[in-house]
C-alpha positions as CSV (number, residue, x, y, z in Angstrom):
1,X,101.0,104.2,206.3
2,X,103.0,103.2,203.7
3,X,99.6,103.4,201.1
4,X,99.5,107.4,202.4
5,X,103.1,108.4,202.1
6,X,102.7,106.4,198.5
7,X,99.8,109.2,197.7
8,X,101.4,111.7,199.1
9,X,104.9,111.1,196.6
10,X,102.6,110.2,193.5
11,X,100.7,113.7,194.1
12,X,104.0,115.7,194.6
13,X,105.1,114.5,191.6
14,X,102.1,115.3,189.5
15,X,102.1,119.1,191.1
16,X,106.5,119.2,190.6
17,X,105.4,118.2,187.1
18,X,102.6,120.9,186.1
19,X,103.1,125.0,186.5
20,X,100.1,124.8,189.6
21,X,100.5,127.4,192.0
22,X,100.9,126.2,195.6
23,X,97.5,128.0,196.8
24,X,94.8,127.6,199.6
25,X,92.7,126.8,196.2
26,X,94.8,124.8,195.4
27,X,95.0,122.7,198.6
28,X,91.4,122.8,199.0
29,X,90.8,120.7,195.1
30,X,93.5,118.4,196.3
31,X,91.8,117.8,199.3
32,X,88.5,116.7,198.1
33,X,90.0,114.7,195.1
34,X,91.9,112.6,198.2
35,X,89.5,113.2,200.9
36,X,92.2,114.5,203.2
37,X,93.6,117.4,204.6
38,X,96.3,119.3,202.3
39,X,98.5,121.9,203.1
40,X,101.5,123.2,201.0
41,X,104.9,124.0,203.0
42,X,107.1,126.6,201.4
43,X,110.4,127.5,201.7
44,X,110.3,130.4,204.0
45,X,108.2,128.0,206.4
46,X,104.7,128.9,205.4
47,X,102.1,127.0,205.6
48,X,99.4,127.0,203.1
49,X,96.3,124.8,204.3
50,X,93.1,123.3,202.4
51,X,91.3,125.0,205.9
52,X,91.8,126.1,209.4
53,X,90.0,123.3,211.0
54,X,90.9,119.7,211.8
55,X,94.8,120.3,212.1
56,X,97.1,119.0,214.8
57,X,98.0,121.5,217.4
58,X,101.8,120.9,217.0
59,X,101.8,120.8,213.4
60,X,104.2,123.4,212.5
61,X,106.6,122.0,215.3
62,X,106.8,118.7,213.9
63,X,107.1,120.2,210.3
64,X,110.5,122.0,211.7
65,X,111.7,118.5,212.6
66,X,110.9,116.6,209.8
67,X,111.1,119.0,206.7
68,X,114.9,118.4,206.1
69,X,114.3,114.7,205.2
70,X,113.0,113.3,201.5
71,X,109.4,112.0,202.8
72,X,107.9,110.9,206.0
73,X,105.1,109.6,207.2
74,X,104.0,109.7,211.1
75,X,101.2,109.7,213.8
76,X,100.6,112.9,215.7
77,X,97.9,111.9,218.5
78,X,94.7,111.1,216.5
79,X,96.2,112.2,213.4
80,X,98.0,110.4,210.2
81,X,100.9,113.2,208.4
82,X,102.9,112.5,205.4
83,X,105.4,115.2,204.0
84,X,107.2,114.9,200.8
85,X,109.1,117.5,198.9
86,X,107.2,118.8,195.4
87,X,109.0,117.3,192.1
88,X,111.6,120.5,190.9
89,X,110.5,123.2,193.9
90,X,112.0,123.5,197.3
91,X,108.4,123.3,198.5
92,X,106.6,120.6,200.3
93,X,103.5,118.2,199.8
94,X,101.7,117.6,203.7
95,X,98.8,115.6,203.9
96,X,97.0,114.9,206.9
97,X,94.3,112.7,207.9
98,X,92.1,111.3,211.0
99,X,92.9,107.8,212.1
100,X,89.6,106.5,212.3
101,X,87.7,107.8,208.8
102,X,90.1,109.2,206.6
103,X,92.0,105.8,206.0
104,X,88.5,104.3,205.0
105,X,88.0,107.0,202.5
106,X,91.2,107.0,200.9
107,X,91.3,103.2,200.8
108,X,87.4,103.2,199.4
109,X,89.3,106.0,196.7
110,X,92.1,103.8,195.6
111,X,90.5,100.4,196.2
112,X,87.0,100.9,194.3
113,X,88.9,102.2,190.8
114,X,91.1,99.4,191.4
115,X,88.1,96.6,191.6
116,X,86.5,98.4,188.7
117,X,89.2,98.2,186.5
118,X,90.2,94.5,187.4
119,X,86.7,93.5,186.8
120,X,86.6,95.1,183.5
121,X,89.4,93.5,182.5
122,X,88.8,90.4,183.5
123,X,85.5,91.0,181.1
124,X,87.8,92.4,178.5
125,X,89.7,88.9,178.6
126,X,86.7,86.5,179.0
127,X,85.1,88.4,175.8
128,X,88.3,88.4,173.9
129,X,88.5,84.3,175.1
130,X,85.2,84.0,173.7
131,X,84.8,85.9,170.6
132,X,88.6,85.5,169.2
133,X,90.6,82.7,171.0
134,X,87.7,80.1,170.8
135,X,87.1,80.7,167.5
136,X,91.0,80.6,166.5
137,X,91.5,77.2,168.6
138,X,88.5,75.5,166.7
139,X,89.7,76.7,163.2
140,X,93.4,75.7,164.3
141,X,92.1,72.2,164.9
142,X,90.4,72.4,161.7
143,X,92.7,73.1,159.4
144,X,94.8,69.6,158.8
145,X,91.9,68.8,157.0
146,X,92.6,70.7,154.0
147,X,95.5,68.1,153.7
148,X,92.8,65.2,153.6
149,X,91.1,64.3,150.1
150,X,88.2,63.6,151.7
151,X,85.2,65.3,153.8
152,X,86.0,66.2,157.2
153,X,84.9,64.2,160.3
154,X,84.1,66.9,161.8
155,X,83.0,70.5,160.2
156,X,83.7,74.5,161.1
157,X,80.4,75.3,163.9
158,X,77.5,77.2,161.5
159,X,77.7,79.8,164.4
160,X,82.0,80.3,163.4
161,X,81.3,80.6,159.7
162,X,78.1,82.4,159.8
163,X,80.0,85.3,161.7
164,X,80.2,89.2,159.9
165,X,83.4,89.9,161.3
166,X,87.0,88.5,159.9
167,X,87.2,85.3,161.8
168,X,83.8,84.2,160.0
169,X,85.2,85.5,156.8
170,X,88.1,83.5,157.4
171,X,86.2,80.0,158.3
172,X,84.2,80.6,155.2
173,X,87.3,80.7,153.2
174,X,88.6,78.0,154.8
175,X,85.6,76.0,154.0
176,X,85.4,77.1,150.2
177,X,89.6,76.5,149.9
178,X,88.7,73.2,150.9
179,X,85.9,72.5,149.3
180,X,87.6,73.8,145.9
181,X,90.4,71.8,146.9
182,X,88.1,68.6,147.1
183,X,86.5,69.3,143.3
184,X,90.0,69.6,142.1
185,X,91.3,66.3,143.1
186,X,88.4,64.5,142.0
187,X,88.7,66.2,138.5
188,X,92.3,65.5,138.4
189,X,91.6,61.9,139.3
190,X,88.7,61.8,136.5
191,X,91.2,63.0,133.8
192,X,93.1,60.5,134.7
193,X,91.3,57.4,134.4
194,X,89.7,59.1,131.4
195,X,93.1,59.6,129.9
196,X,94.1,55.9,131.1
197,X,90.9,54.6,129.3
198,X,91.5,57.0,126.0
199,X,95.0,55.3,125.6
200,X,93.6,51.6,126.3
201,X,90.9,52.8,123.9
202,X,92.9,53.9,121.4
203,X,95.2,51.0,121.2
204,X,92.8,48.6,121.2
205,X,90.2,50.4,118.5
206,X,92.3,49.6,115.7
207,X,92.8,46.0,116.9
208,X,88.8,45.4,117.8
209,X,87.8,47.3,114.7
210,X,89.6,45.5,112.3
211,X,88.2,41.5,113.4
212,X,84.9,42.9,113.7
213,X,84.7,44.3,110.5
214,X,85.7,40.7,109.4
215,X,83.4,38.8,110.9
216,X,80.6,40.9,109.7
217,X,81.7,40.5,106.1
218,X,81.8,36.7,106.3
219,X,78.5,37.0,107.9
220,X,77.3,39.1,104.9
221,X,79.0,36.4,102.6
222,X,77.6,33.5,104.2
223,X,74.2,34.2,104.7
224,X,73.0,33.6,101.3
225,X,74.0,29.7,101.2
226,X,72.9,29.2,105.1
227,X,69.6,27.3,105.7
228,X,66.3,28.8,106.5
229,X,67.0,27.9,110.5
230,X,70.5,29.7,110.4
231,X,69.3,33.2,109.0
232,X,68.4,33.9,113.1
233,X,72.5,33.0,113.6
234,X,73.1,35.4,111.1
235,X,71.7,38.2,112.7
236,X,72.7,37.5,115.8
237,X,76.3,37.5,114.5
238,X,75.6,40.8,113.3
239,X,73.7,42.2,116.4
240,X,77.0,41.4,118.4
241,X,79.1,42.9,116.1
242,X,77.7,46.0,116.0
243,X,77.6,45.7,120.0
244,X,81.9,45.4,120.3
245,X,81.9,48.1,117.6
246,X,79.3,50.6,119.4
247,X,81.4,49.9,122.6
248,X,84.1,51.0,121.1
249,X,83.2,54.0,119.4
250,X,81.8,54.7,122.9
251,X,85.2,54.6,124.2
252,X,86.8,56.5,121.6
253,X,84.1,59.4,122.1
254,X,85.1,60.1,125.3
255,X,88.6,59.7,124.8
256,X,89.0,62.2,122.1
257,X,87.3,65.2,122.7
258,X,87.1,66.3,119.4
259,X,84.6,68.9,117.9
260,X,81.2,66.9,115.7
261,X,80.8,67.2,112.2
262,X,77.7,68.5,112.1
263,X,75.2,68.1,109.0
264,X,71.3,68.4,109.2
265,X,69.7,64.9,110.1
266,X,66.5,64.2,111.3
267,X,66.0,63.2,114.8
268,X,63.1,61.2,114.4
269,X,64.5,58.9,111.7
270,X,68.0,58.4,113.8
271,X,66.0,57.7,116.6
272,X,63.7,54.6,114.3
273,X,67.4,53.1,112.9
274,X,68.5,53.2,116.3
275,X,65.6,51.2,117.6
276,X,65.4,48.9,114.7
277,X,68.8,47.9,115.5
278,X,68.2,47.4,119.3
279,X,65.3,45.4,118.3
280,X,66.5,42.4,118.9
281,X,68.0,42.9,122.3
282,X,65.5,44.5,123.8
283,X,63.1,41.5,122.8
284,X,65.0,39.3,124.8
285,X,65.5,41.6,127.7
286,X,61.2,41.8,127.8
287,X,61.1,45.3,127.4
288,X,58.8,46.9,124.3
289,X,60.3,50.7,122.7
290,X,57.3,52.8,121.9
291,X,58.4,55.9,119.9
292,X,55.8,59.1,119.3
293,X,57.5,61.5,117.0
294,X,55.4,64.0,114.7
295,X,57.1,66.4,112.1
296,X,60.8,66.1,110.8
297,X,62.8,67.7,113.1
298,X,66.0,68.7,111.9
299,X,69.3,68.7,114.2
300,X,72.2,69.4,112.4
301,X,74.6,66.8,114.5
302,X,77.2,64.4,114.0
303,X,74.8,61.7,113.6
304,X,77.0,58.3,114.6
305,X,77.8,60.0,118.2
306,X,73.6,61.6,118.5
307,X,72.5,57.6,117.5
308,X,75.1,57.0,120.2
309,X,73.8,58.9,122.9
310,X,70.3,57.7,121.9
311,X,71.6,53.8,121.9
312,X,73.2,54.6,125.4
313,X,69.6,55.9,126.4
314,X,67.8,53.1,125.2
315,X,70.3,50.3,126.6
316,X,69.8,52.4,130.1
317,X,66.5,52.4,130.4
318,X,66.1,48.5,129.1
319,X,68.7,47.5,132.0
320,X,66.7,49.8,134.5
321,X,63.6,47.3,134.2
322,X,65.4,43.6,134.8
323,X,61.9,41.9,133.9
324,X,61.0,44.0,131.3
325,X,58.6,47.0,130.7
326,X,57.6,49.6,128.2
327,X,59.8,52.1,127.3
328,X,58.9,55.5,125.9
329,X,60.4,57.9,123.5
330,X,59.0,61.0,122.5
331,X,59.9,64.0,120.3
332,X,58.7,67.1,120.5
333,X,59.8,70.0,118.3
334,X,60.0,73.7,119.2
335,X,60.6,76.7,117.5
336,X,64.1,76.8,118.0
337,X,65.1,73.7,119.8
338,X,63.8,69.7,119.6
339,X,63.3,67.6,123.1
340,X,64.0,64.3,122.8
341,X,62.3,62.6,126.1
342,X,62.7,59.0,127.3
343,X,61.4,57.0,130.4
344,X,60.9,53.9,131.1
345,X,59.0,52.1,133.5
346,X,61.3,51.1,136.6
347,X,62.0,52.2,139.9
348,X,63.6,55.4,139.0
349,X,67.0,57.4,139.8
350,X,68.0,57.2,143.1
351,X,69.0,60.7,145.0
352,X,72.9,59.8,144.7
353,X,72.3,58.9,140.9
354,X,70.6,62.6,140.4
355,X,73.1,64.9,142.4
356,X,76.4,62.5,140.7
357,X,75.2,62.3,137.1
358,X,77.1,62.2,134.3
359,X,80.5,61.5,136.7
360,X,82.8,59.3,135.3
361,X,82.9,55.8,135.9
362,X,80.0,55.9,138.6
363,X,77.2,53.4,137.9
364,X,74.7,51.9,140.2
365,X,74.7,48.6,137.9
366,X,76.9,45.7,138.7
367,X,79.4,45.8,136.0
368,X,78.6,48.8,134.8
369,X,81.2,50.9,133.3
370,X,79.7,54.3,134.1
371,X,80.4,56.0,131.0
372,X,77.3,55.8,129.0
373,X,75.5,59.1,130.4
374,X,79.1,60.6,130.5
375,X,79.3,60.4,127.1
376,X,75.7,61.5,126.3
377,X,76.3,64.6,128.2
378,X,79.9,65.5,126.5
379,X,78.1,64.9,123.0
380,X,75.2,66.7,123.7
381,X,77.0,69.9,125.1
382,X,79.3,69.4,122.5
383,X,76.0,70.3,120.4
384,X,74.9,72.8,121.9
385,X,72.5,71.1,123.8
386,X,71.5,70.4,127.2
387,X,70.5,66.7,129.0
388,X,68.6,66.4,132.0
389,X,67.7,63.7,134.3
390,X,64.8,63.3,136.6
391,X,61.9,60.7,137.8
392,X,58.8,61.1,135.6
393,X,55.8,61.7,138.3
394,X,54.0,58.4,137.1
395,X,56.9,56.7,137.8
396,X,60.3,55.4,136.1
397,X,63.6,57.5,135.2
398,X,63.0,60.1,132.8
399,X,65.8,61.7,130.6
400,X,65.2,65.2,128.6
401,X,67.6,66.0,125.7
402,X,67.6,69.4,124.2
403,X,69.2,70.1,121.0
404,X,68.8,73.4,118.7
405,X,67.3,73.2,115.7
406,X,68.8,73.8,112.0
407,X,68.8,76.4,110.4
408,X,68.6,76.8,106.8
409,X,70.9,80.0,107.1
């Protein structure tokens, strides 16, 4: 009862509200939108019904009685009433139904919008839970790791970043922040133990230079008066000498990043002197240089770093084969540029050694400084030139250096 009188206030408010006119019509669309009986009571004490069937018998008795209060709602025999004054007008709102039927209808009219609408919204809110707040929660947990200078344990889902809408354009920004974040910290960490090694480098280059240079003099002095036996000392005092004083020019190259001095050289006949003076060492390492070079080719280089990137090669490959092996060099000129391939006959690159080369200071070799293919790919760039580094399909590492020809203009 307290449901109908409800309707019947909510409904004389809408018709107070809107210029309607209080009509038969009028009652009759209001009755089938409630699926009740509607009648309108006017101030002079008409009534106006929906129809002339299905009404109590004492209807406009007990509408005499009951007019004078706000709203009422009552039994009459078999019938349900409710009477409510219209919003603004000195008219009245009567609705009347059956007892058995009509409260079934109206319920089934109030109820079934009702269930609809809660169940859409509890769709609304599962879909919303599962397409935004989800997502949010798992990229909320995520993002510490952008404080982290290292990969994180756990990843944003492919399904989250490979979304279209603005929470997948979000994780993938997240992930590239980080990522870029990452690549930043490792080059600021790179610069500086490259700027820590270019001021040990140049403080000591000056003091290594200078006792190195000596001892190679005396050796040049001495040799004439030393016995047939001792020439091998000699050379070997030599062969070390020009080891401390390679290893620091080394140092120095990839300290100071200064532009070469470029003149035309041959790469063929840097690439002889070079293994003329690594004869020696890579005799007693086992391992046998073959070179295959045709025509001239003219590079116009800085030719002490190019014979340094070449040494660096050479030395690589001879420590890549511990009991021994062939190693190949080959030069083949173009029409613009000269490739400078060698490989040598060991196990090859590893995967890690592919995708990090030419980092700083990483090396597979125990004690190895992890410099030497740094500094072959600073020099070569520096040149114009490109260096790649691959595993040769017979076997062994293979490195491919690329450097423009000169040009007479």
């Amino acid at each position: 009862m307290r449901r109908f009188q409800q309707t019947a206030v909510s409904n004389a408010g809408f018709m107070g509200q809107v210029p309607l006119p209080r009509s038969s019509e009028m009652a009759r669309r209001l009755s089938a939108i409630l699926e009740v009986r509607v009648a309108f009571l006017r101030a002079d004490g008409t009534i106006v019904r929906s129809s002339e069937d299905g009404w109590p018998g004492n209807l406009g008795t007990v509408l005499k009685e009951i007019a004078e209060s706000e709203t009422t709602a009552t039994r009459l025999g078999d019938h349900d009433l409710a009477i409510t004054p219209l919003t603004g007008s000195p008219d009245h709102l009567i609705l009347v139904r059956e007892k058995e039927g009509g409260l079934a209808g109206l319920g089934g009219w109030v109820l079934i919008p009702t269930l609809f609408l809660t169940a859409a919204f509890g769709c609304l809110v599962f879909l919303l839970a599962h397409r935004i707040v989800r997502p949010l929660t798992v990229l909320t947990r995520w993002l510490p790791n952008l404080k982290h200078d290292k990969e994180p344990a756990e990843s944003i889902p492919p399904a989250l970043s490979a979304r279209s809408d603005e929470l997948g354009q979000l994780a993938r920004s997240l992930q590239e922040t980080h990522q870029s974040l990452l690549r930043e910290q490792k080059l600021r960490h790179q610069s500086e133990r490259l700027a820590t090694l270019g001021r040990i480098a140049t403080s000591l280059a000056h003091e290594i230079r200078n006792p190195a240079a000596a001892i190679r003099m005396h050796a040049d002095l001495i040799e004439p008066g030393v016995k047939p036996g001792g020439s091998e000392s000699i050379s070997l005092i030599r062969e070390e000498v020009e080891r401390i004083t390679d290893l620091v020019n080394q140092w120095l190259f990839v300290a100071r990043a200064a532009p070469p001095e470029r003149r035309p050289h041959d790469l063929g006949e840097m690439l002889s002197a070079v293994a003329r003076r690594q004869k020696p060492a890579l005799r007693h390492a086992g391992s046998h240089l073959k070179i295959e070079a045709g025509n001239p080719a003219l590079v116009a280089c800085d030719k002490l770093r190019i014979e340094q990137v070449i040494r660096n090669l050479i030395v690589n490959a001879s420590q890549a084969m511990p009991d021994g092996g062939e190693i190949m060099a080959c030069i083949k000129p173009g029409e613009e540029h000269v490739q400078l391939d060698i490989r040598d006959s060991g196990t090859g690159f590893s995967t890690e050694a592919l995708d990090r080369f030419g980092e700083p200071f990483f090396s597979e070799r125990e004690g190895g400084m992890g410099i030497g293919l740094t500094l072959a790919r600073e020099v070569v760039q520096a040149h114009e030139g490109s260096i790649q580094v691959s595993n040769a399909p017979e076997g062994g590492a293979l490195v491919t250096v690329t450097l423009p020809l000169h040009s007479a203009s």
